[in-house]
N, C-alpha and C positions, 0 to 999 in steps of 0.2 A: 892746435893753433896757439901760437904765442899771448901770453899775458903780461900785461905790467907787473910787475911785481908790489909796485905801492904806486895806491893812487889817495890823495891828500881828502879825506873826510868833509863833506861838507864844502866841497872846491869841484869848480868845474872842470873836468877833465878832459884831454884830447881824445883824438878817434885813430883806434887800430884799422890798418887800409889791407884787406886780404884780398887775395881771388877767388874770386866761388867757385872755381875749378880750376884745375891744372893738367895737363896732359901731358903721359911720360911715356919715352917710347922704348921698351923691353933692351938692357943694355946700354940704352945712353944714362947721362948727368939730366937732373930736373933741378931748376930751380924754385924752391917755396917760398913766394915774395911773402914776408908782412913789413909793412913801415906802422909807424906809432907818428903820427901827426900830432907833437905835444903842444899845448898850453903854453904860455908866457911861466916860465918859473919850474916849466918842469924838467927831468931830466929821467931818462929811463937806464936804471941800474941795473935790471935783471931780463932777459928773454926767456920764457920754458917753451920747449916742442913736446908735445904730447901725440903719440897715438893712438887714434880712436878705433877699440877693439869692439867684440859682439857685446852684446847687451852692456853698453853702456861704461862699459870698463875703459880707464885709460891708461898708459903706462908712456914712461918718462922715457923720451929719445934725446934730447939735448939743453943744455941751461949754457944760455949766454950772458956774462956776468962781467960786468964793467970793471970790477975791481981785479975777480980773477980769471979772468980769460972763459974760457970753452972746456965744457966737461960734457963729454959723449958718451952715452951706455953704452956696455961692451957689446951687446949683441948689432951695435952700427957706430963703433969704433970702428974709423976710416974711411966709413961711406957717408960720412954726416961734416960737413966741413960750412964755417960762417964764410955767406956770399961776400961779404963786405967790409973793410974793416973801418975803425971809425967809430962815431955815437952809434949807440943803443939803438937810434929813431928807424934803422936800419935793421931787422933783426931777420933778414931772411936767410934762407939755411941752402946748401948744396946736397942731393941726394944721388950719391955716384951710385951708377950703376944698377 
């Protein structure tokens, strides 16, 4: 699941909006909604996509980054594309195929 990257110490923060499930059907595109409902003053610079592997391991699938674009691990380099372009507040991802 997507994380902010910085959230301001001591400041109240907005609330990440996920789906507690999603359902993908063998062959098609899925989309991975998250939205970041931010705060007055905030601004989201960073998205990470993580996937949760067996005993609690995770490993990096995609970082959506304001400044520099979209950087994809290779092993889903091309099947991993941002739904949307735009603010950060949008950080859900496309999973072709």
């Amino acid at each position: 699941a997507p994380v902010p990257a910085w959230v301001p110490t001591g400041c109240r923060s907005g609330v990440v909006e996920v789906e507690r499930s999603v359902t993908a059907v063998l062959g098609q595109d899925v989309v991975l909604p998250c939205r970041y409902r931010a705060q007055e003053q905030e601004q989201v610079v960073q998205v990470t996509w993580l996937k949760r592997g067996p005993a609690g391991t995770s490993a990096e699938v995609a970082v959506l980054n304001r400044q520099h674009g979209e950087h994809v691990q290779e092993p889903y380099a091309g099947r991993v594309l941002r739904w949307a372009d735009g603010a950060l507040e949008d950080g859900a991802i496309v999973l072709k195929n």
